[in-house]
N, CA, C and O of each residue as an XYZ file, in Angstrom:
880
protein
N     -69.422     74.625    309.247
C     -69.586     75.596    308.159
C     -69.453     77.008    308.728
O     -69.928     77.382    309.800
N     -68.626     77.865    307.724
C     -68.505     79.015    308.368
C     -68.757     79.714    307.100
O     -68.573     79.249    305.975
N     -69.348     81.278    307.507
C     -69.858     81.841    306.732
C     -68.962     83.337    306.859
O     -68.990     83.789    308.004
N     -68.435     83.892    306.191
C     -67.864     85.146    306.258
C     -67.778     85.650    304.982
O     -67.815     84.883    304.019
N     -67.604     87.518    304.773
C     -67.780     88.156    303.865
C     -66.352     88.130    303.550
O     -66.313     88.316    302.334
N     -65.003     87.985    304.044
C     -63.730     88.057    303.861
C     -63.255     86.996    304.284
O     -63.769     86.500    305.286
N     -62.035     86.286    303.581
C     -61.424     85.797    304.411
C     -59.915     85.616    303.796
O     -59.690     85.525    302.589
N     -58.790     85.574    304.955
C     -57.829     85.722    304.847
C     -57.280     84.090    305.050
O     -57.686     83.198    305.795
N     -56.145     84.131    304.014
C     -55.639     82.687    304.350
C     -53.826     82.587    304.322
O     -53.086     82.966    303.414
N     -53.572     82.161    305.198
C     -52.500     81.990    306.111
C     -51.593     80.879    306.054
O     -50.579     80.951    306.748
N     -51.747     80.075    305.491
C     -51.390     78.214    305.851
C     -50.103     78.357    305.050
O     -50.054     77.250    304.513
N     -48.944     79.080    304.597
C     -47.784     78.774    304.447
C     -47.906     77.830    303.016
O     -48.648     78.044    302.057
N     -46.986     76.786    303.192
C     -46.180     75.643    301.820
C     -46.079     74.712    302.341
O     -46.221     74.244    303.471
N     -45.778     74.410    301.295
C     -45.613     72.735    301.691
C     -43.702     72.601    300.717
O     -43.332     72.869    299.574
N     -43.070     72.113    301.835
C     -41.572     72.149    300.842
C     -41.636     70.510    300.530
O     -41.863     69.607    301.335
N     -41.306     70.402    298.806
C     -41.448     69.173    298.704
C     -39.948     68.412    297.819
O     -39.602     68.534    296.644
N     -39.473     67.822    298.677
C     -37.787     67.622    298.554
C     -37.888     66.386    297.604
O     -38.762     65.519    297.597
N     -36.246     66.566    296.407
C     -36.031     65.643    295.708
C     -36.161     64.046    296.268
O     -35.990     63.681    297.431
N     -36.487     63.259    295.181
C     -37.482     61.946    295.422
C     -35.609     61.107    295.282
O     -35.204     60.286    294.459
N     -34.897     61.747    296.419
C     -33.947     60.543    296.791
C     -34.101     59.986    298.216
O     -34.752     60.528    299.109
N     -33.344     58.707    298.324
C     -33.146     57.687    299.356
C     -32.736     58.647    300.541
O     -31.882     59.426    300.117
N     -32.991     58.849    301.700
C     -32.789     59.066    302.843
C     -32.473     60.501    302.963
O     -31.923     61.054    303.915
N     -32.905     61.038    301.847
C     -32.596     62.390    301.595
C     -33.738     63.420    303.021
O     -33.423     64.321    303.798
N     -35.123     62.657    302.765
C     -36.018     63.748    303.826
C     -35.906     63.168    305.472
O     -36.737     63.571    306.286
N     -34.643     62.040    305.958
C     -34.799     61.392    306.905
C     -33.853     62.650    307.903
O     -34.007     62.985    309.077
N     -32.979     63.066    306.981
C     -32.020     64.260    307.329
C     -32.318     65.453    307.399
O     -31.703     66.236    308.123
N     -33.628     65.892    306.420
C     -34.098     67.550    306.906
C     -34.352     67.856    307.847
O     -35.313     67.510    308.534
N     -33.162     68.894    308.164
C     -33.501     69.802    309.482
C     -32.422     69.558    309.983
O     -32.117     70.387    310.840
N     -31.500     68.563    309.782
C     -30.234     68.344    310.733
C     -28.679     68.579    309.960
O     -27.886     69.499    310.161
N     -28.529     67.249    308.879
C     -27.382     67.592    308.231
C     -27.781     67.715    306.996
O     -26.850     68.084    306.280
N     -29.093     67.514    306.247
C     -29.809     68.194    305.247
C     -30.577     69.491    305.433
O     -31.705     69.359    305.906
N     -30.109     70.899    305.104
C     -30.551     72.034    305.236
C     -30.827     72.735    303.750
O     -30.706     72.204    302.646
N     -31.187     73.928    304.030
C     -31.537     74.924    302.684
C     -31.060     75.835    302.682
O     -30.207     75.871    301.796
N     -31.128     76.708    303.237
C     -30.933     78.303    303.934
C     -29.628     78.783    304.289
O     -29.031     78.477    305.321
N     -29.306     79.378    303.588
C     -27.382     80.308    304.240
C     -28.030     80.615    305.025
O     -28.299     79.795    305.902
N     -28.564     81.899    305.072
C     -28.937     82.556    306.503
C     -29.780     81.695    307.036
O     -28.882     80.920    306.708
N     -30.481     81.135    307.457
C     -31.125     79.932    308.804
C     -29.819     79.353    309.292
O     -29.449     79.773    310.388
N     -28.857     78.245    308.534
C     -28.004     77.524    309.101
C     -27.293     77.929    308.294
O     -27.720     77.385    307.276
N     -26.289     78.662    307.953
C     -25.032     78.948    307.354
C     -24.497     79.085    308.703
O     -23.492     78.381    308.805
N     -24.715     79.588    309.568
C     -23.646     79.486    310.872
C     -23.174     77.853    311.370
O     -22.066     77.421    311.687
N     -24.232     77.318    311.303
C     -24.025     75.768    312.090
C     -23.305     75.110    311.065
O     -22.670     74.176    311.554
N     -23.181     75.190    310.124
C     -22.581     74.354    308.910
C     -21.084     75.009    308.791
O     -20.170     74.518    308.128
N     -21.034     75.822    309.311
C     -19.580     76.848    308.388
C     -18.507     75.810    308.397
O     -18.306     74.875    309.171
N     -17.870     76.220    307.334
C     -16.113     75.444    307.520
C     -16.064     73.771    307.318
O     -15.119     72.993    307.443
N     -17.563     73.524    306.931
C     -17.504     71.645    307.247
C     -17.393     71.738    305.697
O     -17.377     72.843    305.155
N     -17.301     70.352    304.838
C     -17.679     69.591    303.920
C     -19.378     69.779    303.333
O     -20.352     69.163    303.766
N     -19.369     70.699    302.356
C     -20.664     70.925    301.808
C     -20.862     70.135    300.600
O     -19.995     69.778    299.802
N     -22.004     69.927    300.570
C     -22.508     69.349    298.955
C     -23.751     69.925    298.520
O     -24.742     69.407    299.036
N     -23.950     70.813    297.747
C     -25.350     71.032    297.184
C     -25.654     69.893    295.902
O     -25.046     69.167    295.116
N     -27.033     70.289    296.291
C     -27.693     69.253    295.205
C     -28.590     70.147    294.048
O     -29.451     71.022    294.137
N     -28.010     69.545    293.077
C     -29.020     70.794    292.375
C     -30.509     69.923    291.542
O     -30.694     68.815    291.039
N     -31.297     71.106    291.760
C     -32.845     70.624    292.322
C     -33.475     71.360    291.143
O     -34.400     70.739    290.620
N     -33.092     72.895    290.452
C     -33.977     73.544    290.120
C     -33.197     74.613    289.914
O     -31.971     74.509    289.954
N     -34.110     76.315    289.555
C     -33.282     76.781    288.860
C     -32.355     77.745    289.464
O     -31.438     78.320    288.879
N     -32.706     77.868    290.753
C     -31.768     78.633    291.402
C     -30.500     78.035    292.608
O     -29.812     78.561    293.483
N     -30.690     76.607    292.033
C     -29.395     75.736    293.070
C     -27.873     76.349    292.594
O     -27.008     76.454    293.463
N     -27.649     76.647    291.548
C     -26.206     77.280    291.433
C     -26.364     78.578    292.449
O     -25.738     78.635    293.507
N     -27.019     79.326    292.128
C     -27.319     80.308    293.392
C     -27.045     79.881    294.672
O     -26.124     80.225    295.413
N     -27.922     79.112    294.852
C     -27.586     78.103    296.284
C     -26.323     77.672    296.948
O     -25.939     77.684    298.118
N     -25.672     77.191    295.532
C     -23.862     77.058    295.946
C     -23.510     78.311    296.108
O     -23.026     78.576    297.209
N     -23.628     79.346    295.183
C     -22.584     80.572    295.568
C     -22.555     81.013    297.153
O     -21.571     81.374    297.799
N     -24.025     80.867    297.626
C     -24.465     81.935    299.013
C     -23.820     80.878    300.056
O     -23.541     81.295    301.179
N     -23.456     78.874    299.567
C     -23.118     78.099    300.985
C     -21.586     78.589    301.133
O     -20.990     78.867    302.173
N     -20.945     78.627    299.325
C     -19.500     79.092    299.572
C     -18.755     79.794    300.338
O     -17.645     79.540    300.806
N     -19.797     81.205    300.505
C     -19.352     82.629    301.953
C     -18.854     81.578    302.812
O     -17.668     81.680    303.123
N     -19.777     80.163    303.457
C     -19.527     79.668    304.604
C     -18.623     78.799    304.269
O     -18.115     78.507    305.351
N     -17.870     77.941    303.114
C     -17.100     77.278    303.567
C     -16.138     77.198    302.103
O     -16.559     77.603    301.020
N     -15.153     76.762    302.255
C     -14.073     76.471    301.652
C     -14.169     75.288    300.470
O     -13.736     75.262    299.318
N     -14.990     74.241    301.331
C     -14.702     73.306    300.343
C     -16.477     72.596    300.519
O     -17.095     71.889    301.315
N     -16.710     73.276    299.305
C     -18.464     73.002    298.418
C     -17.867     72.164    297.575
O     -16.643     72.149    297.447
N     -18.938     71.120    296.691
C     -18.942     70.739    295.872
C     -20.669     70.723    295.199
O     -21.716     70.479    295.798
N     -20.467     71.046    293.905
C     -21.835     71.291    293.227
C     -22.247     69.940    292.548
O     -21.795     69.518    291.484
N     -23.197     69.326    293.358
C     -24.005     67.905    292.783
C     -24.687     68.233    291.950
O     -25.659     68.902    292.300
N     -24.526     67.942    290.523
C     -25.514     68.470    289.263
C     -26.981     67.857    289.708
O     -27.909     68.624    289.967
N     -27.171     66.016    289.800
C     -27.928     66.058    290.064
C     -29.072     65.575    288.617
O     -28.932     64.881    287.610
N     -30.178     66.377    289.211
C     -31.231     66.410    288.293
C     -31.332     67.954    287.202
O     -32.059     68.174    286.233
N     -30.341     68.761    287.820
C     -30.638     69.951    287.586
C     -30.282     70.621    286.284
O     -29.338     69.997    285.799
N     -30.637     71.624    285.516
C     -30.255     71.922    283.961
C     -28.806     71.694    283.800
O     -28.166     71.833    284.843
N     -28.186     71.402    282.827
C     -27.094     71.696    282.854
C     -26.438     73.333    282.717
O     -26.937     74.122    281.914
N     -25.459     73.658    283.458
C     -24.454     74.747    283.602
C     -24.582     75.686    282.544
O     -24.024     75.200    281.561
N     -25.055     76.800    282.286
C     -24.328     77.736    280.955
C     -22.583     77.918    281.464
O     -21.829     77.808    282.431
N     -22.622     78.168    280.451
C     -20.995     78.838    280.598
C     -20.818     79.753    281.805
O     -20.031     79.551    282.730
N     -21.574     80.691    281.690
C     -21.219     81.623    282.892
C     -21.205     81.028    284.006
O     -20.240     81.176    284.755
N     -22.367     80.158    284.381
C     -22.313     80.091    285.629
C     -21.110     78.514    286.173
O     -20.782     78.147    287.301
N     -20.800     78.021    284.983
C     -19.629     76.875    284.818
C     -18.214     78.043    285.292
O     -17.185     77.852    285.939
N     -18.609     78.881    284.822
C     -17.398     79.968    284.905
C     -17.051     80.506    286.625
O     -15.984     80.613    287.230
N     -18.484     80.766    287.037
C     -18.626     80.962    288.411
C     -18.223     80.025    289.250
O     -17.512     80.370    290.194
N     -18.576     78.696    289.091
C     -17.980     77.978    290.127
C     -16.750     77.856    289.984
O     -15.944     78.194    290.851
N     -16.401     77.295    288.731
C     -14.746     77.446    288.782
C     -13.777     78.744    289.424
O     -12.608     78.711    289.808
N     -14.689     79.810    289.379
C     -13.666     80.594    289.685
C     -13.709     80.838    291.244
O     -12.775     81.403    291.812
N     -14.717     80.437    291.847
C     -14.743     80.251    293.425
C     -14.369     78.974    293.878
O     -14.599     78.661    295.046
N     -13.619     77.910    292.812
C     -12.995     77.148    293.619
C     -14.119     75.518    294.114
O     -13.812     74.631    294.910
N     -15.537     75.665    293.197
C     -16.599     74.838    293.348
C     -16.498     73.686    292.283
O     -16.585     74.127    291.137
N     -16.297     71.987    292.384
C     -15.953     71.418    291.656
C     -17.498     71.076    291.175
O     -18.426     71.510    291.857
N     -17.735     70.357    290.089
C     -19.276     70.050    289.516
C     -19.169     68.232    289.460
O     -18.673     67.527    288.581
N     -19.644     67.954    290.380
C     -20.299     66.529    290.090
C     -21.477     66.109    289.126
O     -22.667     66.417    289.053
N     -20.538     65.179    288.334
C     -22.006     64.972    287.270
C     -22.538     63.393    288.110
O     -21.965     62.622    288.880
N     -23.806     63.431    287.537
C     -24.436     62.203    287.986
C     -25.525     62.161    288.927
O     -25.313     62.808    289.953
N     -26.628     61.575    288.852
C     -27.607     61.822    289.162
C     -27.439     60.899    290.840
O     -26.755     59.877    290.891
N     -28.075     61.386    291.947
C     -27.613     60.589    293.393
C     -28.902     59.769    293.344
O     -30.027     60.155    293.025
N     -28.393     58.237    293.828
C     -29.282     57.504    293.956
C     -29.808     57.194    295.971
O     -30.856     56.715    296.403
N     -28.669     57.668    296.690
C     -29.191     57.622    297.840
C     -28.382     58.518    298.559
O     -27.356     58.820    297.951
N     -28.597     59.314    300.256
C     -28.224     59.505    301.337
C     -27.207     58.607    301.715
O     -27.860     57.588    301.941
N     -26.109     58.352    301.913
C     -24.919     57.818    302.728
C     -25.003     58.046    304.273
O     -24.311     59.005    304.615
N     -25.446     57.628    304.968
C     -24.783     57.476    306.786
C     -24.177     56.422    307.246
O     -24.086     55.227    306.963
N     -23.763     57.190    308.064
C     -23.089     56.028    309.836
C     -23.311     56.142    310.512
O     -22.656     57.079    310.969
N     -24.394     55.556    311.612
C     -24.568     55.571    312.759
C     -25.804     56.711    312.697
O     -26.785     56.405    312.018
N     -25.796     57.691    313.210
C     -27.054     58.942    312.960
C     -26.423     59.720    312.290
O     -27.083     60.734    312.518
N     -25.275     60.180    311.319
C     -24.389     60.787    310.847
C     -24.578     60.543    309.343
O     -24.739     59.443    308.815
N     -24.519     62.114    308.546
C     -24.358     61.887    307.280
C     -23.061     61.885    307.377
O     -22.379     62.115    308.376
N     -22.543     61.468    305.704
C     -21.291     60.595    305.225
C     -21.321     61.138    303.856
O     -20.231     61.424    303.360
N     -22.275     61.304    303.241
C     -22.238     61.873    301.907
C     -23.523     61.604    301.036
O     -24.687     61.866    301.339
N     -22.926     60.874    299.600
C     -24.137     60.315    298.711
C     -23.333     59.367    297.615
O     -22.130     59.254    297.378
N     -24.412     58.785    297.092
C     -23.873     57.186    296.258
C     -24.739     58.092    295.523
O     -25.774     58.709    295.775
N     -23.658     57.909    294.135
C     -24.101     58.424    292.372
C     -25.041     57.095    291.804
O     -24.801     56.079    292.456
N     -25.774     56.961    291.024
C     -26.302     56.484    290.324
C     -25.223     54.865    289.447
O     -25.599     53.824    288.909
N     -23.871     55.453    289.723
C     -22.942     54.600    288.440
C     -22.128     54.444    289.636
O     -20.923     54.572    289.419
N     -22.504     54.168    291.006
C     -21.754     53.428    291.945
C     -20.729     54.777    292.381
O     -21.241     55.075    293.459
N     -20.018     55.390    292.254
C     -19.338     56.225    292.826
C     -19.993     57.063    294.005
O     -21.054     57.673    294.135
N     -18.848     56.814    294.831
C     -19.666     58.206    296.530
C     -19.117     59.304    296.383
O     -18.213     59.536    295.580
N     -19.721     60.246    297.310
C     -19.310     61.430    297.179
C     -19.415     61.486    298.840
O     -20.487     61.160    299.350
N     -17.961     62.027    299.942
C     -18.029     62.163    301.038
C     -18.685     64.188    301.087
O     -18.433     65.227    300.477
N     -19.643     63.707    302.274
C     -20.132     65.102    302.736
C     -20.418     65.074    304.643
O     -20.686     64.265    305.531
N     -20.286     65.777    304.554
C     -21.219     66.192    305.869
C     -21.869     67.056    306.049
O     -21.571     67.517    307.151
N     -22.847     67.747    305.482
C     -23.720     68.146    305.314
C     -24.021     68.314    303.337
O     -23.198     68.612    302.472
N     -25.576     67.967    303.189
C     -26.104     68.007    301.621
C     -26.851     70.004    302.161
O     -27.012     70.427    303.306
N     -27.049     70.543    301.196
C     -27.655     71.690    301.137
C     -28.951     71.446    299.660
O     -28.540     70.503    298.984
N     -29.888     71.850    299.242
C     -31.072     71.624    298.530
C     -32.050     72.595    298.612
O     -32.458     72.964    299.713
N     -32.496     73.076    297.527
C     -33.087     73.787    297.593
C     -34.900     72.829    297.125
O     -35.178     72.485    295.977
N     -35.790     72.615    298.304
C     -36.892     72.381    297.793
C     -37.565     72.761    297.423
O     -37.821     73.894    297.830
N     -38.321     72.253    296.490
C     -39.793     72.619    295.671
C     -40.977     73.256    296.392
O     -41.697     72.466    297.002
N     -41.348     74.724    296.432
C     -41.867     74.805    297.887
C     -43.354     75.273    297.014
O     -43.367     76.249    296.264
N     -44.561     74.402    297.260
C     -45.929     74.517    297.076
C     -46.590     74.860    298.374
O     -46.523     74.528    299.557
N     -47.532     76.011    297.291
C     -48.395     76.843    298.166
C     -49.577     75.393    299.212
O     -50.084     74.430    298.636
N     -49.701     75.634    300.501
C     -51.000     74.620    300.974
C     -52.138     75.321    300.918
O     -52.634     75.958    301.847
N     -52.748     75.153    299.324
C     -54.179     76.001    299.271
C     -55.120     75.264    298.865
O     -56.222     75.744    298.597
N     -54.744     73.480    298.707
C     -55.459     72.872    297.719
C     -57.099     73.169    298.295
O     -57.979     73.545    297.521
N     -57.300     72.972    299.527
C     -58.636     73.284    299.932
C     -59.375     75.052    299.513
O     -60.407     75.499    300.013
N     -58.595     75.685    298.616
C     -59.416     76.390    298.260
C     -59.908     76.461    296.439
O     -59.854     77.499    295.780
N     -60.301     75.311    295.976
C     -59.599     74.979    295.008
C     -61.594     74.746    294.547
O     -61.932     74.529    293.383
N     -62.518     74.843    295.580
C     -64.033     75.266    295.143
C     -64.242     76.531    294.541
O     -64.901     76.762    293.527
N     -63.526     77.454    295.369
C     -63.485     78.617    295.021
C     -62.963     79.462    293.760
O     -62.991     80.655    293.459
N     -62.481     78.307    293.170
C     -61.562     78.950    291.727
C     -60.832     79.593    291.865
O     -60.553     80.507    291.090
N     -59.917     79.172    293.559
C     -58.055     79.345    293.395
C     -57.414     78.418    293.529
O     -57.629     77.410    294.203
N     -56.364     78.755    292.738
C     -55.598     77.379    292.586
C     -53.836     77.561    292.728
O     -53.244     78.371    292.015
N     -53.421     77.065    293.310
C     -51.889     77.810    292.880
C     -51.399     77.927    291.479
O     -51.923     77.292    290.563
N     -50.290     78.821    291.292
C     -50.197     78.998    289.940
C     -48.208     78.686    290.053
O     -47.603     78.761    291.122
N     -47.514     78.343    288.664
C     -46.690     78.448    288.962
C     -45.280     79.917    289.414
O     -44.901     80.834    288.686
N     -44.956     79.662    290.481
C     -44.134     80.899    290.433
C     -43.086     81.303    289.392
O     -42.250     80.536    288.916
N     -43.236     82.658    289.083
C     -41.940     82.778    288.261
C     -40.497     82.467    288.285
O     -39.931     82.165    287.235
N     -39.998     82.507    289.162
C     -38.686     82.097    289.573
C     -38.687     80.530    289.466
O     -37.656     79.989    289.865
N     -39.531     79.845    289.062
C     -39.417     78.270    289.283
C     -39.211     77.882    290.002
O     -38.649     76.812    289.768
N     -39.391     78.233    291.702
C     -39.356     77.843    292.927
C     -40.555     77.072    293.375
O     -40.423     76.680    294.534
N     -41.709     76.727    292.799
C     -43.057     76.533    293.381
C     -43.909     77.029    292.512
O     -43.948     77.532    291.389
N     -44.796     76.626    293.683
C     -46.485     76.871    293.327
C     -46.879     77.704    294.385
O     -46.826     77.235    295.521
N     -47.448     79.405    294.135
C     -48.200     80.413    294.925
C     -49.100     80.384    294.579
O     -49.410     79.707    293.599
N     -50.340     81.501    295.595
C     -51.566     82.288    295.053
C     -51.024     83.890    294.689
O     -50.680     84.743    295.507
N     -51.061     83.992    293.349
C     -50.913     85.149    292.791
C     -51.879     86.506    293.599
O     -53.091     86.320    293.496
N     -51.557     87.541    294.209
C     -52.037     88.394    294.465
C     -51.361     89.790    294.661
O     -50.183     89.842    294.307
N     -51.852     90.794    295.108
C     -51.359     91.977    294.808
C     -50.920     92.269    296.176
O     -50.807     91.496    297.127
N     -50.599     94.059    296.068
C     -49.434     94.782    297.072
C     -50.577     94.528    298.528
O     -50.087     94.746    299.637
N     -51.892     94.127    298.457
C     -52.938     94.530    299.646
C     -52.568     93.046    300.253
O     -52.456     92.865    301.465
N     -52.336     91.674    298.967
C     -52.691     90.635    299.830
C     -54.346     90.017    299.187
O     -54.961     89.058    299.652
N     -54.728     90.787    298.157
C     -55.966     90.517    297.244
C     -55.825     89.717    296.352
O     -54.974     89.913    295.484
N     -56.594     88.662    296.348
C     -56.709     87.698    295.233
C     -57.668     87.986    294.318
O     -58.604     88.698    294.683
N     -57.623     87.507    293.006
C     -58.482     87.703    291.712
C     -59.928     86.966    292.458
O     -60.848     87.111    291.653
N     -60.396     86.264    293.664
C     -61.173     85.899    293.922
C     -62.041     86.853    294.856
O     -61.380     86.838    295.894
N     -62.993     87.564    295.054
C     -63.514     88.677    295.326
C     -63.948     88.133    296.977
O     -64.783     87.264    297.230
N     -63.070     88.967    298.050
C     -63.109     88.296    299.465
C     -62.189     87.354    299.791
O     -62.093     87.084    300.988
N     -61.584     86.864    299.123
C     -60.521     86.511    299.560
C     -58.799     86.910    299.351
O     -58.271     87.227    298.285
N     -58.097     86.783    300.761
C     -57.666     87.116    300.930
C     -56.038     86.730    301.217
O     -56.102     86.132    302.291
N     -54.701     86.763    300.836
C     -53.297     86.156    301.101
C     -52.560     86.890    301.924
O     -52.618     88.120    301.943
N     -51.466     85.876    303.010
C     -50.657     86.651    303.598
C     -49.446     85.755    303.906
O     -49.623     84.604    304.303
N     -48.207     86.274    303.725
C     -47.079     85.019    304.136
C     -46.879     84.280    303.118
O     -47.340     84.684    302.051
N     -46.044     82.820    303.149
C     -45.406     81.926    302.631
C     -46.564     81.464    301.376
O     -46.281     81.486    300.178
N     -47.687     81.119    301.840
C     -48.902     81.089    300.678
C     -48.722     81.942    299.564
O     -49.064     81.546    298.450
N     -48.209     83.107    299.732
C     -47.759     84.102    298.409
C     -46.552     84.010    297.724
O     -46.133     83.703    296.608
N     -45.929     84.596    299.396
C     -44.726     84.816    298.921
C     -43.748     83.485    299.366
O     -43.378     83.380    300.535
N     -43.368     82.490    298.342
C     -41.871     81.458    299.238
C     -41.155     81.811    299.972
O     -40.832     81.296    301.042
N     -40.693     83.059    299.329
C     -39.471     82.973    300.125
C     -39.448     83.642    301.796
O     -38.665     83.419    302.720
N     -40.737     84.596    301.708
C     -40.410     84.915    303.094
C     -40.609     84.343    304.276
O     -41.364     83.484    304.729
N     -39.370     85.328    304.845
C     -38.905     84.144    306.344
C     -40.180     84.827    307.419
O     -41.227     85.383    307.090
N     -39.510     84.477    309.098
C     -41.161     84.301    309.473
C     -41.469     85.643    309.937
O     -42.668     85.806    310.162
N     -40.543     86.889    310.192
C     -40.554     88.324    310.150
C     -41.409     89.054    308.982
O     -42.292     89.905    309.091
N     -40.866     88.452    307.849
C     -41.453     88.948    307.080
C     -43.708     88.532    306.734
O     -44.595     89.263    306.294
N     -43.717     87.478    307.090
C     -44.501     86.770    306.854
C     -45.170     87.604    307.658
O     -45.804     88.552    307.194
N     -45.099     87.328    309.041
C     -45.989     87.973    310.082
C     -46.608     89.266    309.740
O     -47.759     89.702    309.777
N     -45.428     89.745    309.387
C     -45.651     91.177    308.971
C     -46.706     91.193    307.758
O     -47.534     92.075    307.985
N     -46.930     90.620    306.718
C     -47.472     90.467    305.807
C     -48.903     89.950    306.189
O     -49.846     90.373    305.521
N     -49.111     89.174    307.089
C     -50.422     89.002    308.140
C     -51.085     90.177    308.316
O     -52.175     90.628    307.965
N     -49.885     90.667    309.127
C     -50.971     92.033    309.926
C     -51.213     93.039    308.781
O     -52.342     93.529    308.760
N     -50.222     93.488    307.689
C     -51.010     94.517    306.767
C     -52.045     93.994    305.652
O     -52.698     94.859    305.068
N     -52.221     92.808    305.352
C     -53.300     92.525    304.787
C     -54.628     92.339    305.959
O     -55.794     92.084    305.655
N     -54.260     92.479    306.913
C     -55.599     92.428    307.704
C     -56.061     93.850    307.987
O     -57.267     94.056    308.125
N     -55.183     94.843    308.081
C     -55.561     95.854    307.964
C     -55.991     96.464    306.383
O     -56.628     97.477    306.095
N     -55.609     95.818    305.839
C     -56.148     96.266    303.992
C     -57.586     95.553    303.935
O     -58.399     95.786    303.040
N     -57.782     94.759    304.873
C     -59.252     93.756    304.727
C     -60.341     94.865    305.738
O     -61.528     95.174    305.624
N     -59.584     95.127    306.432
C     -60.531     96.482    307.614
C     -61.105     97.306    306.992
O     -62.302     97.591    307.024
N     -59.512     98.147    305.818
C     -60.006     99.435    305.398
C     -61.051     99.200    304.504
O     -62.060     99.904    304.548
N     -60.904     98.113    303.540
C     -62.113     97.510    302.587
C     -63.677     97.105    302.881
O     -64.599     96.931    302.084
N     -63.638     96.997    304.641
C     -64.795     96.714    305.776
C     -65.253     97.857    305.606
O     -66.404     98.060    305.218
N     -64.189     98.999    305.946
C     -64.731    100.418    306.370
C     -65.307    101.315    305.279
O     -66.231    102.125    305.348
N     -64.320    100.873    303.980
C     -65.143    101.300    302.813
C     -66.529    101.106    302.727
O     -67.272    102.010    302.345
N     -66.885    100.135    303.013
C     -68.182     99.392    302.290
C     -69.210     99.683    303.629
O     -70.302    100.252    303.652
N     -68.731     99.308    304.295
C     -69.348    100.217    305.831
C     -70.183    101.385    306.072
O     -71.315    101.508    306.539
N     -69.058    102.463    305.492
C     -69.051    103.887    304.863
C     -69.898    104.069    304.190
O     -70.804    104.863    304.443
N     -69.800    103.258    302.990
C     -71.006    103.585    301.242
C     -72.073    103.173    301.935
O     -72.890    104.092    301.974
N     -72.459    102.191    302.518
C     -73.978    101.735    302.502
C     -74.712    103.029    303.979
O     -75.871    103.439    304.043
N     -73.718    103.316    304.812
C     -74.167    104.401    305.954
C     -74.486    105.665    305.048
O     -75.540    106.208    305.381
N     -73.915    106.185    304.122
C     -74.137    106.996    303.111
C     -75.558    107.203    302.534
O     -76.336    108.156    302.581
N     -75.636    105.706    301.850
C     -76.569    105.584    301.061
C     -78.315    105.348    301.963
O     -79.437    105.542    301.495
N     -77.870    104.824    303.496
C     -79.096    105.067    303.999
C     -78.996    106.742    304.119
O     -80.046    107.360    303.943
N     -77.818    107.469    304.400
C     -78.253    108.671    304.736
C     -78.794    109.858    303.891
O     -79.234    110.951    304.246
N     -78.604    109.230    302.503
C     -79.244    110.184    301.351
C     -80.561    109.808    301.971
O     -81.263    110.645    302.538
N     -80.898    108.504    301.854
C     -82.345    107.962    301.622
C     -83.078    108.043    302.494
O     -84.184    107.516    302.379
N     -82.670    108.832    303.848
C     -83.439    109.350    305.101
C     -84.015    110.506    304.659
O     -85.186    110.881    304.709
N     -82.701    111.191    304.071
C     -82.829    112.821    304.003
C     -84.101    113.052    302.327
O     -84.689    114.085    302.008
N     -84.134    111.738    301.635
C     -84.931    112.259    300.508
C     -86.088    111.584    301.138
O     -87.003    111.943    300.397
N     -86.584    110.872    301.994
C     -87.738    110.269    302.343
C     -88.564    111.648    303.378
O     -89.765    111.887    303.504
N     -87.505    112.268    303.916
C     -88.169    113.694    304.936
C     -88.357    114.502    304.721
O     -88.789    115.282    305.569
């Protein structure tokens, strides 16, 4: 048991990837997320995004920079407005309909994905954008809870520019808030909410040194 007047919490997400066949056996290698993380290691190969949610057409546009020949796996994902039906076509992105029932390999090697109605789709590398939940359930005595993010990316703890939660003493920094940031940013977001937790020390520090010092000066 620990007892403190503040506390700051740190613990990142939890990314939680579409509920296909051999799909999480590949994260990290020829299943990725990120243009910028691995858009270099992937460039120029056989892409397939999978669309997951609401910013996977997004997802295709940013793998396209890296390669020539994407193909957009609908998937589970809304169907297309016009515009953005408009967008892929005009970058040259074909749209697979059909929902994937598994991961395709050979040997330690992706190969692609098997549609639902028996048809494959050759890839070498899938791209996906996962479901990324805040890891706060253990603060969940306290009456925080994640909430959903606006962008429909996840589940955060809502808080402000300091890193302050609606819960009085506690405190957010990093991936727990914010999804998307990478680990520069995050860090960074560490150290100025710990200094916003100081100045709030020093406030309160301050008032009560105050308030003995009226109460010296009216007692003498």
């Amino acid at each position: 048991r620990v007892r403190a007047g503040h506390v700051l919490v740190a613990t990142g997400l939890v990314d939680e990837l579409p509920d296909v066949p051999g799909l999480r056996e590949r994260w990290g290698r020829d299943v990725v997320h990120c243009p910028y993380c691995h858009g270099w290691e992937v460039r120029e190969r056989p892409i397939g995004v999978i669309g997951s949610g609401p910013m996977s057409v997004h997802q295709t546009l940013l793998f396209r920079q890296w390669s020539d020949d994407v193909v957009y796996l609908r998937h589970t994902a809304p169907p297309l407005t016009d515009e953005q039906a408009e967008q892929l076509a005009a970058r040259g992105v074909p749209v697979i309909e059909g929902e994937i029932a598994a991961v395709e390999t050979a040997g330690d090697r992706l190969t692609g994905v098997r549609l639902r109605d028996g048809r494959t789709v050759d890839r070498e590398v899938l791209t996906v954008a996962p479901r990324m939940v805040a890891r706060a359930g253990f603060l969940a005595g306290l009456g925080l809870r994640p909430q959903p993010h606006p962008s429909g990316m996840g589940e955060y703890l809502p808080a402000d520019e300091s890193g302050r939660t609606d819960v009085p003493g506690v405190w957010v920094a990093g991936n727990v808030t914010n999804l998307s940031a990478q680990v520069g940013a995050a860090a960074a977001a560490g150290a100025w909410t710990a200094a916003m937790i100081n100045a709030d020390l020093v406030q309160a520090e301050t008032q009560r040194a105050v308030e003995a010092h009226r109460g010296a000066r009216a007692g003498g």
